[in-house]
N, C-alpha and C positions, 0 to 999 in steps of 0.2 A: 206860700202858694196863693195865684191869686184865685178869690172866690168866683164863683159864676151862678150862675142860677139855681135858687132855691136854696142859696149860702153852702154852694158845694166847690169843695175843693179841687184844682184842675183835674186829677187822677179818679175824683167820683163822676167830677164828669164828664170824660172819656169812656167811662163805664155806661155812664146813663145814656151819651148819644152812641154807641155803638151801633153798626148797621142790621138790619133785619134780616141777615142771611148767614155770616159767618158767626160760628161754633165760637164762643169766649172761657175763658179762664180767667177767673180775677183770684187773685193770690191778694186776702185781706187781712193785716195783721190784727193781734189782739186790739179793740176798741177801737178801730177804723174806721167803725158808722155806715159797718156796712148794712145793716138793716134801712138808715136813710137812704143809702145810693139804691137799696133793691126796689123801694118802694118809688124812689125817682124815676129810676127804670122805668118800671111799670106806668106810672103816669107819661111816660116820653111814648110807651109803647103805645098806649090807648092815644095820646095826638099824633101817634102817626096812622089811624087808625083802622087799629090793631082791635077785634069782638075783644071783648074782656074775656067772655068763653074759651077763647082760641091760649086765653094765657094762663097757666099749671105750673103753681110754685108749692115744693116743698120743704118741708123741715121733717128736720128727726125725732122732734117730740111735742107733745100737746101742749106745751105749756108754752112754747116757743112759737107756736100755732096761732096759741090764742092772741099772745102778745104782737106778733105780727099783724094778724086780722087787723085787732083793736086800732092801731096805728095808721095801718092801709085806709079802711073805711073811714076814717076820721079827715085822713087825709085827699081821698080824693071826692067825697061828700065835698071838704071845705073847696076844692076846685072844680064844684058843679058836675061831677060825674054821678049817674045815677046805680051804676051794678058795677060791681066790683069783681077779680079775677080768684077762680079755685085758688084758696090757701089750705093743703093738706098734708099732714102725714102720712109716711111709706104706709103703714097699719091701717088708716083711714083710706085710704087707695084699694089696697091689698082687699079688703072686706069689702070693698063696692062690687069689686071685678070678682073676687070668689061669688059673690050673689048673681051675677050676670050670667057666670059660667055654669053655676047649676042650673040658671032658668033656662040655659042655651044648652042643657045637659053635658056638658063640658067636661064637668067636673060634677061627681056623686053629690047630693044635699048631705048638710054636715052641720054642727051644732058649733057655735063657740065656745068654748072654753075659758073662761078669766082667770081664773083663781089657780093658787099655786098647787093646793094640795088635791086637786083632781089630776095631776099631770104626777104627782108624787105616787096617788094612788092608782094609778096606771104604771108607772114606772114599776113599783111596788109587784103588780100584775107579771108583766114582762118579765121580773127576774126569777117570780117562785115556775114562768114556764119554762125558763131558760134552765133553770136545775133541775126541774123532771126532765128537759131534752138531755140534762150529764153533761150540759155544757162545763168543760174543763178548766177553763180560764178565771172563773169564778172564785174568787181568794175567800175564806171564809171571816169576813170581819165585818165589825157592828158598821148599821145602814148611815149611822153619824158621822163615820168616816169617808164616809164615798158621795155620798148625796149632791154634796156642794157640788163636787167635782164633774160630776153627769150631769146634770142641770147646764151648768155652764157650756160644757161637751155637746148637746143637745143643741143648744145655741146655735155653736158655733157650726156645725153640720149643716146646720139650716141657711145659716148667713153664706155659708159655703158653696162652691158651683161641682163640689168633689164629693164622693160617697163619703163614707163614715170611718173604713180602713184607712185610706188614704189622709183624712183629716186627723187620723189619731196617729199615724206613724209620724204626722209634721210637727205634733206636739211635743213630741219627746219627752213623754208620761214617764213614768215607772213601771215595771211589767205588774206590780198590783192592781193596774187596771185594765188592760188587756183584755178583758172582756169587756169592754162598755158598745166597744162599733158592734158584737154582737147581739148586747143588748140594747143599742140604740135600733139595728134592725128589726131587733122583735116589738119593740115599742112603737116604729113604724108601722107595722104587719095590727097590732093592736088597735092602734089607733083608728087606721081605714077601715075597719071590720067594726068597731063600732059608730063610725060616721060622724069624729069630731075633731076639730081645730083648736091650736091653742096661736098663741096672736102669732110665733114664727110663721106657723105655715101658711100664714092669711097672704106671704110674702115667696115663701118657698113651693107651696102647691101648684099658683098660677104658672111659677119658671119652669116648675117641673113638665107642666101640659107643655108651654107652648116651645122650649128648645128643641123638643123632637120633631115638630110639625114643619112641614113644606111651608114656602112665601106663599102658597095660593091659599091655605088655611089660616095664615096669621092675620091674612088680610082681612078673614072674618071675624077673627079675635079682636081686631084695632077697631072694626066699629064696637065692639060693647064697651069701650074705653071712651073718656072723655076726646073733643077731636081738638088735643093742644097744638097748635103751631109752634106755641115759646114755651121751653122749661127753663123755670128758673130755679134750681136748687141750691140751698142753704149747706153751709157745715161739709162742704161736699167731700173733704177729708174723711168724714166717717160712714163713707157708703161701704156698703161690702159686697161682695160678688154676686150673690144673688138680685138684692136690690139693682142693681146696676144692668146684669144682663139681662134683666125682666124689661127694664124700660128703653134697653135697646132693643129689644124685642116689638117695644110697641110704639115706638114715637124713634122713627128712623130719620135721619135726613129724606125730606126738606121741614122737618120738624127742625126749630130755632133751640141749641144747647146752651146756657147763661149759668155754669159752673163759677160756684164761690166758697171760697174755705182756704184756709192751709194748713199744707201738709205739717208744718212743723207744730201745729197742733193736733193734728192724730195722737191720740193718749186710748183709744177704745181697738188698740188690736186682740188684747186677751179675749172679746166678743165679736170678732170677726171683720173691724173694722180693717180693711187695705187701703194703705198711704199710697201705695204705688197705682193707682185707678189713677188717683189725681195726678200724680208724680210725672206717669209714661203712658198708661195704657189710653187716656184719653185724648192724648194728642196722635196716640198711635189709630185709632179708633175712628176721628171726627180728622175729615181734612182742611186745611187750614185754617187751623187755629190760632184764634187772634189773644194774645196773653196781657192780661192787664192788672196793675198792681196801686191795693190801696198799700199805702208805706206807712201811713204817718196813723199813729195812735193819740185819741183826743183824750185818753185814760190817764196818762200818766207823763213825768216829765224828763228833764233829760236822761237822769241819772238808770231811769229805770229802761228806757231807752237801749241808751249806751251798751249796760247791763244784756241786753237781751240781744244784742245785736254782737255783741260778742261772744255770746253762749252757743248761737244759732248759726255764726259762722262756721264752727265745728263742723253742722250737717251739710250746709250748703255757703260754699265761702260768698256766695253774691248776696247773701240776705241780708237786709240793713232793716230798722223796724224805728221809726223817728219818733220820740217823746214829744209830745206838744201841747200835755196838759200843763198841768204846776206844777212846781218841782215838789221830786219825790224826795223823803228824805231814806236815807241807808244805813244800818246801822249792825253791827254786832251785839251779843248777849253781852249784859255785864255781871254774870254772875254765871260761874262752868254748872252749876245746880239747874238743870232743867226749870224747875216746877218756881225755886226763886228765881230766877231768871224772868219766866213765865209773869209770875206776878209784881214783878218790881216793873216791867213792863206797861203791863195794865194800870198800876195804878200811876207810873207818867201819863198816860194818855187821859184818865179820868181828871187828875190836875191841869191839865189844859184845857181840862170844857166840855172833852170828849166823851160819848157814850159809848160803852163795854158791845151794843150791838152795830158796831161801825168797826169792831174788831174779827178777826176769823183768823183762825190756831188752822195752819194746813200740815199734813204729816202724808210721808210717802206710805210709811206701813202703819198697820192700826196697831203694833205696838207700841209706837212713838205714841199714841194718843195716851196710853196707860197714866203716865207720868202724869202730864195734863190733867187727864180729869180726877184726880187722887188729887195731883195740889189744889186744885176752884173747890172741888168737893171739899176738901179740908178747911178751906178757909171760907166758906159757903160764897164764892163767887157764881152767881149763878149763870149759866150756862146751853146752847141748842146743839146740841149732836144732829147732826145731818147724816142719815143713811147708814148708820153704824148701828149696831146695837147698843144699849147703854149697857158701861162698865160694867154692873156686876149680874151680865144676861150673856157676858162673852164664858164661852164654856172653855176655856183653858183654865179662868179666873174662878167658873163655881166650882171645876175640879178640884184645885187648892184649896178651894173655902168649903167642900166637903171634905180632905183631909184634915181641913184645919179645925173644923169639928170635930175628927174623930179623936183631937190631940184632945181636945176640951172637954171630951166625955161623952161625945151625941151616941156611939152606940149604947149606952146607958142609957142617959139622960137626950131623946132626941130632941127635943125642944132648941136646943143650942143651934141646929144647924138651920141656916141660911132660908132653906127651904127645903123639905121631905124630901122630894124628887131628885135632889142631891145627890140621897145615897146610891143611886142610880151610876152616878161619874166611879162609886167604892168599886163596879163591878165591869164598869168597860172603859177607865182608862186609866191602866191598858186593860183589853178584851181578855176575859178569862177562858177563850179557847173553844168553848163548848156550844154547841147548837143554838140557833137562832129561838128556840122551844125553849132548850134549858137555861138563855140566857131570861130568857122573857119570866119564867116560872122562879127564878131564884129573884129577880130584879120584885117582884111583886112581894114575896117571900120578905125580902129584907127590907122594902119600905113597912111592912105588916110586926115586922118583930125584929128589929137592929141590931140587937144585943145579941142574937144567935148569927148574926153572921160570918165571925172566923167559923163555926161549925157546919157552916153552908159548904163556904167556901173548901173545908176538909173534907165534905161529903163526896164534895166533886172530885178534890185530887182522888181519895178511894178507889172509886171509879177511874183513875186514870193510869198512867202506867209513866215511867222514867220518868225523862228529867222531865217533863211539865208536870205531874206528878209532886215530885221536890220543891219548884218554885210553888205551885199551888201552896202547898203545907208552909212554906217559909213567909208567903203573903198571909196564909191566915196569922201566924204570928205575931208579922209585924204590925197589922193591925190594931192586934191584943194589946201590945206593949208600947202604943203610940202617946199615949198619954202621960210617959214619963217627959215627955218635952212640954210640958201643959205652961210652963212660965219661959221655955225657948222656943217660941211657936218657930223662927224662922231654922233653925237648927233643925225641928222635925219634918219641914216641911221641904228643905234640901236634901237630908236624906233619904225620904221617901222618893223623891225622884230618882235618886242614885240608887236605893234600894230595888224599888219595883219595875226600872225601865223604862218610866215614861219617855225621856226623850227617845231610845231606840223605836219603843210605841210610835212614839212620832214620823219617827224616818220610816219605819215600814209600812205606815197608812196613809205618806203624801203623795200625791201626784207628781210635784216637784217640791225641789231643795227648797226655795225663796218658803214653802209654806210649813215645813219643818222649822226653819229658821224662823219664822214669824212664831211658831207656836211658843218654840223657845222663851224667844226674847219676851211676849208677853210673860211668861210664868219669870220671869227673870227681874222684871218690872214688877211685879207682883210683888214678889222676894224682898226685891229690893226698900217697896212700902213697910213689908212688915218688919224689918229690921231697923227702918227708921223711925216708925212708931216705939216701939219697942216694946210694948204692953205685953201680958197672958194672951194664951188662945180663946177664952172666953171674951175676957174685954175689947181684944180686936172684933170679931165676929159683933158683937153691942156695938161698938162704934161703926162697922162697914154698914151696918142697916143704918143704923140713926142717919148716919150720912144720907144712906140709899132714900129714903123717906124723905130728907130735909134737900134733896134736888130734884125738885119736877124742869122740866122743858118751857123754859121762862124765854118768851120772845125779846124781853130787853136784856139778855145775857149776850158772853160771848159766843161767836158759831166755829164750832170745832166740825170739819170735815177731811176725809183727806182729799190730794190734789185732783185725784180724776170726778169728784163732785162737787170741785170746787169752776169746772170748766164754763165758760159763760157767766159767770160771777165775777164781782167785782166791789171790794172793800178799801175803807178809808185807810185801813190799817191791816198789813200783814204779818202775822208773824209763822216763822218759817222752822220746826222743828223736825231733828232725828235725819240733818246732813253729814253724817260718819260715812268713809270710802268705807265702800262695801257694802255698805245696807241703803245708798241713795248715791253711785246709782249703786244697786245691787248686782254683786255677784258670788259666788263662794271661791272661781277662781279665775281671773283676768285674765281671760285671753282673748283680750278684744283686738291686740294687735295684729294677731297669724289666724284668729277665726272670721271667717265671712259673718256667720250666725252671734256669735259673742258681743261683734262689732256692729251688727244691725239692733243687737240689743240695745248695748248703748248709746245710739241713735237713739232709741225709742224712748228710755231713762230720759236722759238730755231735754228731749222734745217734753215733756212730764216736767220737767225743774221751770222751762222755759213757759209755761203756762202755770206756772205756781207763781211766779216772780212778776207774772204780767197783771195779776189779779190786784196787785197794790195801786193804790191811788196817791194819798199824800205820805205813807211810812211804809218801811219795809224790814224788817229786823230777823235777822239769821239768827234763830237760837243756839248760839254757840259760840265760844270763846276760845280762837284761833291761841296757837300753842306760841312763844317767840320763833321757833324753825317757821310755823304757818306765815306770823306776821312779815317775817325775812321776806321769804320766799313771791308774797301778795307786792312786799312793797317793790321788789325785781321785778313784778309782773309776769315771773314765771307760770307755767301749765305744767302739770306733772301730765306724762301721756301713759301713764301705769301706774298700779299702785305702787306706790312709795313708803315702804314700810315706819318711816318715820313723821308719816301725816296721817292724820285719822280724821280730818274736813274734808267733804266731799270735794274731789276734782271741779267739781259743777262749780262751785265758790271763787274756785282760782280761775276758770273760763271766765267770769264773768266779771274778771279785773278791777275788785272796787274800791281800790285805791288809788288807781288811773282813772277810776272813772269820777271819783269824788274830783280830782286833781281839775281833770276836764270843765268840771262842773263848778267848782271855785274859780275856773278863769273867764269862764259865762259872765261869772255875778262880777268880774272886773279886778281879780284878785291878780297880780301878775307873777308868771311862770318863766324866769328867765330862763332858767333850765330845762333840758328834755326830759319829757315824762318818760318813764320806766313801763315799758310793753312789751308783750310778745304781739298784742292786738294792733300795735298802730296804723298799721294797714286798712282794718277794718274800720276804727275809730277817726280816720283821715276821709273814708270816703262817708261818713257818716257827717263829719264838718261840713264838708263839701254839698251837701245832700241841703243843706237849714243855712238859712242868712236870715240874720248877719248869726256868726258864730267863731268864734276866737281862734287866732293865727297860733298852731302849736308845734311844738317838734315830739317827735317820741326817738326812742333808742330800745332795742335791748341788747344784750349779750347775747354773742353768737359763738357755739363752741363747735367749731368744724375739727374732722378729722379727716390728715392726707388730704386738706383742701375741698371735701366734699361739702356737698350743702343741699337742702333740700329743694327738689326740682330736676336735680343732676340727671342727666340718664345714666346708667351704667352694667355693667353685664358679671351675670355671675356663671361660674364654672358647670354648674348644675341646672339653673334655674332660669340663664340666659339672660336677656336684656331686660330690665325693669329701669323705676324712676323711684330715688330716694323719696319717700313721703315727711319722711320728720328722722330727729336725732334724738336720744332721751338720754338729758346727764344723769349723774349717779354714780355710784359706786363701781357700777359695771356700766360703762358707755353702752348702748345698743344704736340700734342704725336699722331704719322701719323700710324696705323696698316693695314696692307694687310690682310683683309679677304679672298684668291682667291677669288669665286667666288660671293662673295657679296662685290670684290672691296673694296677699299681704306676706310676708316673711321677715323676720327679724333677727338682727346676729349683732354679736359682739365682737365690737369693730375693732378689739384687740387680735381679735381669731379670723377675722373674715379676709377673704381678697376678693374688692368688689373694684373693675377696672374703668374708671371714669372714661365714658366714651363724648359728654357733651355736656355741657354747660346750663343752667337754667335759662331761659331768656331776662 
C-alpha cells in the first residue's frame, strides 16, 4: 500500500480524510494502528477547523484513556496546536452528567460508591428483605455459590435497555436462581432510598431519565452535556445497549459519528457487550453510512495472517485480515504433557536470547491454567497471573486441600492445614442443609475445636429427619475414617468426591453447565497434580506452601492470563493452551448446526480463538500434539463442522489451516510448490494473495464429496420444510447435509434418509 501522509497507509487514510458530515464505520482489524489513524483524524479534523471542544472521543477504559491522551497531546503539541479534544471514558461521562443532573435536579443527589463490598453489603440487605417478604424463589444455599453470579447479573441489567425478568429469562440460568431479577429489583428499591450509585449506574440512571422524556425536554438535557459535533468512539464492538442509546439520546444527527472496532472482536458479551450495534443496528440507525476498513495488521506476519483470515471467514466469509509484520513463526507442542510441553517451550525461547516476560500462557478456561501454574511453580519459573486469583486462593483447589488435610490429620493436629479458614470449605462444600445461623454457629464452632466436628456434624443430623438425616451421619463418618488414605492422598481425595457429592454439589449451585464443567475440571487438575507427585497428605500440603511462599508476582516472569484479558495485548511469544473439542469452543452438546442460539454461540467461541491467535507477534505455539487421524485430516485441509468423535483438537485448529498456511508461507520465502496445496480455505486464502504484492502464484485443491450431485450453495426444496439452500456437507460415518431454511433456520439430515429435490444450481 502506498503510504501518504504522516506515513499512513491508503486505507488510514481514507479514514483520516473522511468528510465532516457522513456517519463512518471503520472495521479495524487486530494491530491495524488504529490508534494512529484516530489521532490523524483528529488532527485532519482541527485543520479543517473543527473547536477542539466540538470533538468527544471515547474509550472503554482508563488505561486506554490515558495511553491515548498521552499520544494525542504529544502529538499535536509537536504540530503547534495549543488545546487538545475531550478524550473520555463512558464512566468519566456518565459521572459529569449524573452531577449536572442533580444540580439541574434531574436526578435525586447521590453518593458514589467504588468499592465492591458496599454493593455486596447492600446486596446482602435486599436478600434478608426479600425473605421476610417469603419471597419463594429463594433456594436455600451458601452466599459463595450465588454471589459471583448476581454481581455479574447486575451488570448486565444495567448494560441492558430491558428490565431485569426479561434479561434473566435471555440468560438461560438454572431455576436455582430465579430469584435474582426479584432481588435485583429490591436492590434497586434499596439503593434509591439510600441515595447512592455504584459506577453501572453513573451510565444507566442518566438513560433511565432521559428515554422517557419528550424532544422538547432532551433538548435541555443536551445543553448540560458537552456540545460534541464529532464522536469518535473506540472498541466500538464493546458498547452495549445502554451506553449506546444514552448517546443517541444526546448527540443526534447533525452530530458527526466515527465508529471504530470489530465485531469479530467482541469477546465481552457475558457483560453486556452487543456485536450486533456494530454489526446492523448502526447502519440501521445513522443514514448513509460510509464503511471503511483498516485490513492490514502491522502485529504480525503472514502466517498469523492467513491463520486468522481463515478462522474469521467462518463468521463472516468477506473478512480478510493482512499480516505485515515479520513473519510469525507456528508451531505445535512437542510433548502431549501440558506442563512439559509448557516448559520445554520456555526454555527454547530463553536459549535464543529471549526473556520469559515476552512470553504469555493464554487459556480459554481458568482450569487450563491449573496445570500451568503447578508446572512454573514446580520448577520455580517465576511467573505474573493477570486477573486471576493465584492458584492456591481458587476455592475448588482450598476445598481439596482442606480435605486433604483432613486425610493428614488436621482435625487433630490443625496446624497441617493450608490455612484455618479452610475448615470452613468441611462444612459448605457441599452445604450442609441447615440455616444461614446454623451454618454460621457451627462454621465458628469447628474453626474453635476441629476434632469435634463429625460430633457437630451428628448433632445436626439429630435434629434432622430422613434421608438427609442418613447422609448427614454418613458424612460425619467419612470424615472420621479419612485418614486411612494418609500415604494415598489422591485415592482419598477421589473418593470423597464420589462419596459426599461434590460434583452433584456442583450442578445444582451453577448458573450454567460451562461453570459446573469448569469446577470439575479444576478439582480434576488438581487430582491429577497429586497423583503425579505422589507423596503422603502431609508432605504434599509442605510442599504446596513452600511452593505457595517461593512464587511472589515477579514482573520479569511469564504472564499467564486468559484470552478475554489478554484483549488489546500483544506478545513476542504466544503460547496457546487447553484447545480440546468441547471445552474451546465449549459445549456439553453440539448443536450448532439445527440451533440458531448454539450456533451464535460458536460464533462467539471463534471470535475468542481469533483474538487469542492475533496477540502473537514473532511465535505462536498450540499446546497440543495433534493425534496421526488430526495430522491426516490438517494435511487434507479438512474442517470438521461437528464434533467428530474421533478428534479431541479443537475445530478452531483445523479452521485455521496450518499446514496450508505454513505451505503458503514457504512459497513467500521462495520455496517452490509445484503441486496444489490441500484446502477447504482456498477461496479465502486466494483473495488474501490477491489482497498483498507481490505474493506467490498458487493453486489449491480440496476433495469434494457430493451426494446425488448436490453441493453447497444448491437451492433445493424439502417435503416439509420447503425451499432452502444447502449450507455445507459433513463426511463421516453418517454423511449429513446442513440446509438453511431462513426462517425456520438451519436443519440437518442424513442424506441416506433425506429427499431433498435439487431445484438450482450454485452460481
Amino acid at each position: 500500500m502506498k503510504p501518504i501522509a504522516h506515513n499512513l497507509t491508503e486505507e488510514q487514510g481514507s479514514v483520516v480524510e473522511h468528510d465532516l458530515i457522513s456517519p463512518a464505520k471503520v472495521i479495524a482489524v487486530a494491530g491495524a494502528g488504529k490508534t494512529t489513524t484516530l489521532i490523524a483524524r483528529i488532527e485532519y479534523l482541527l485543520a479543517q477547523g473543527v473547536d477542539p471542544s466540538q470533538i468527544g472521543v471515547f474509550m472503554f477504559n482508563k488505561s486506554a484513556q490515558v495511553e491515548f491522551s498521552e499520544r494525542l497531546n504529544k502529538r499535536l503539541r509537536g504540530a503547534g496546536y495549543l488545546r487538545s479534544p475531550t478524550v473520555t471514558t463512558f464512566h468519566a461521562f456518565g459521572m459529569q452528567l449524573c452531577r449536572r443532573l442533580e444540580q439541574q435536579s434531574w436526578l435525586p443527589s447521590s453518593k458514589l460508591l467504588t468499592d465492591d463490598f458496599s454493593m455486596i453489603k447492600m446486596l446482602r440487605e435486599a436478600m434478608q428483605r426479600l425473605v421476610r417478604k417469603g419471597e419463594q424463589k429463594i433456594a436455600i444455599q451458601d452466599e459463595k455459590d450465588w454471589l459471583e453470579d448476581l454481581l455479574l447479573f447486575v451488570d448486565q441489567v444495567k448494560a441492558s435497555d430491558q428490565d431485569a425478568q426479561t434479561v434473566f429469562e435471555a440468560l438461560d440460568w438454572s431455576a436455582e436462581r430465579q430469584f435474582f431479577p426479584a432481588l435485583y429489583d429490591e436492590l434497586e428499591r434499596l439503593r434509591k432510598r439510600n441515595n447512592v450509585r455504584f459506577f453501572a449506574d453513573l451510565i444507566s440512571d442518566p438513560y433511565e431519565l432521559v428515554k422517557t422524556l419528550p424532544e422538547s425536554e432532551l433538548v435541555r438535557i443536551r445543553g448540560l452535556v458537552p456540545a460534541f459535533q464529532h464522536l469518535l468512539i473506540d472498541e466500538f464492538q464493546d458498547i452495549n445497549p445502554c451506553q449506546y442509546e444514552l448517546l443517541k439520546c444526546l448527540y443526534p444527527t447533525p452530530c458527526q459519528w466515527m465508529i471504530v472496532g470489530d465485531v469479530q472482536q467482541c469477546i465481552y458479551e457475558w457483560r453486556g457487550a452487543s456485536p450486533t450495534i456494530m454489526q446492523t443496528q448502526f447502519d440501521e440507525d445513522f443514514a448513509s453510512v460510509v464503511p471503511f476498513s483498516l485490513s492490514t495488521s502491522f502485529r504480525f506476519g503472514h502466517s498469523i495472517g492467513l491463520m486468522a483470515s481463515s478462522i474469521i471467514s467462518e463468521n463472516d466469509p468477506n473478512a480478510v485480515v493482512i499480516g505485515a509484520g515479520e513473519r510469525t513463526r507456528v508451531s505445535f507442542a512437542r510433548s502431549p504433557k501440558t506442563g512439559k510441553a509448557l516448559l520445554g517451550e520456555l526454555k527454547a525461547w530463553v536459549d535464543e536470547g529471549r526473556v520469559l516476560s515476552d512470553t504469555a500462557v493464554l487459556v480459554r478456561l481458568y482450569s487450563d491454567m491449573v496445570p500451568v501454574q503447578l508446572a512454573l511453580m514446580h520448577k520455580a519459573v517465576p511467573y505474573q497471573l493477570h486477573g486471576d486469583s493465584p492458584l492456591l486462593e481458587n476455592r475448588q483447589i482450598r476445598m481439596l486441600m482442606a480435605y486433604l488435610a483432613v486425610i493428614a490429620g488436621g482435625l487433630e493436629t490443625p496446624d497441617v492445614f493450608f490455612h484455618r479458614d479452610d475448615i470452613e470449605y468441611l462444612l459448605t462444600t457441599p452445604s450442609l442443609g441447615a440455616s444461614m445461623a446454623q451454618r454460621k454457629t457451627l462454621i465458628q464452632q469447628a474453626k474453635q475445636s476441629p476434632h469435634l466436628l463429625p460430633q457437630m456434624i451428628e448433632s445436626l443430623a439429630d435434629a434432622t429427619e430422613g434421608w438427609r438425616a442418613k447422609k448427614l451421619y454418613e458424612r460425619a463418618d467419612w470424615l472420621r475414617g479419612l485418614t486411612v488414605f494418609r500415604t494415598d492422598p489422591a485415592q482419598g481425595l477421589t473418593q470423597t468426591l464420589e462419596k459426599l457429592g461434590i460434583y452433584r454439589y456442583f450442578d445444582s449451585t451453577s448458573s450454567k453447565d460451562i461453570q459446573t464443567q469448569e469446577k470439575m475440571a479444576t478439582c480434576e487438575a488438581f487430582l491429577a497434580y497429586v497423583k503425579g507427585v505422589g507423596a503422603d497428605a502431609k508432605s504434599l500440603l509442605e510442599q504446596l506452601a513452600s511452593l505457595n511462599e517461593r512464587q511472589a508476582d515477579d514482573h520479569h516472569g511469564v504472564h499467564l492470563m486468559t484470552i478475554h484479558k489478554s484483549k488489546g495485548l500483544e506478545f513476542d511469544q504466544v503460547l496457546l493452551s487447553g484447545l480440546q473439542e468441547g471445552r474451546f469452543p465449549y459445549y456439553d452438546e453440539d448443536l450448532s448446526a439445527v440451533d440458531k442460539q448454539a450456533a451464535s454461540n460458536l460464533a462467539s467461541e471463534r471470535r475468542l480463538f481469533y483474538v487469542a491467535i492475533t496477540r502473537a507477534k514473532k511465535k505462536l505455539v498450540i499446546l497440543e500434539t495433534p493425534t496421526d487421524d488430526e495430522h491426516k485430516r490438517m494435511k487434507q485441509g479438512d474442517i470438521p463442522r461437528a464434533a467428530v468423535k474421533s478428534l479431541s483438537l479443537s475445530r478452531f485448529v483445523f479452521e485455521a489451516q496450518p499446514y496450508a498456511v505454513s505451505q503458503i508461507c514457504d512459497a513467500w520465502q521462495g520455496e517452490e510448490h509445484g503441486t496444489a496445496i490441500a484446502s477447504e480455505k482456498g477461496t479465502v486464502f486466494q483473495r488474501y494473495l490477491q489482497a498483498v504484492s507481490p505474493s506467490p502464484s498458487l493453486v489449491f485443491r480440496h476433495r469434494v464429496e457430493a451426494h446425488n450431485g448436490l453441493q453447497s450453495g444448491d437451492k433445493v426444496r424439502h417435503d416439509k420444510y420447503g425451499q432452502g439452500v444447502i449450507v455445507r456437507q459433513e463426511k463421516g460415518d453418517k454423511p449429513m447435509i446442513v440446509v438453511d431454511f431462513g426462517d425456520l433456520g438451519l436443519k440437518r439430515f442424513n442424506l441416506k434418509h433425506t429427499q431433498l429435490i435439487k431445484l438450482s444450481s450454485r452460481a
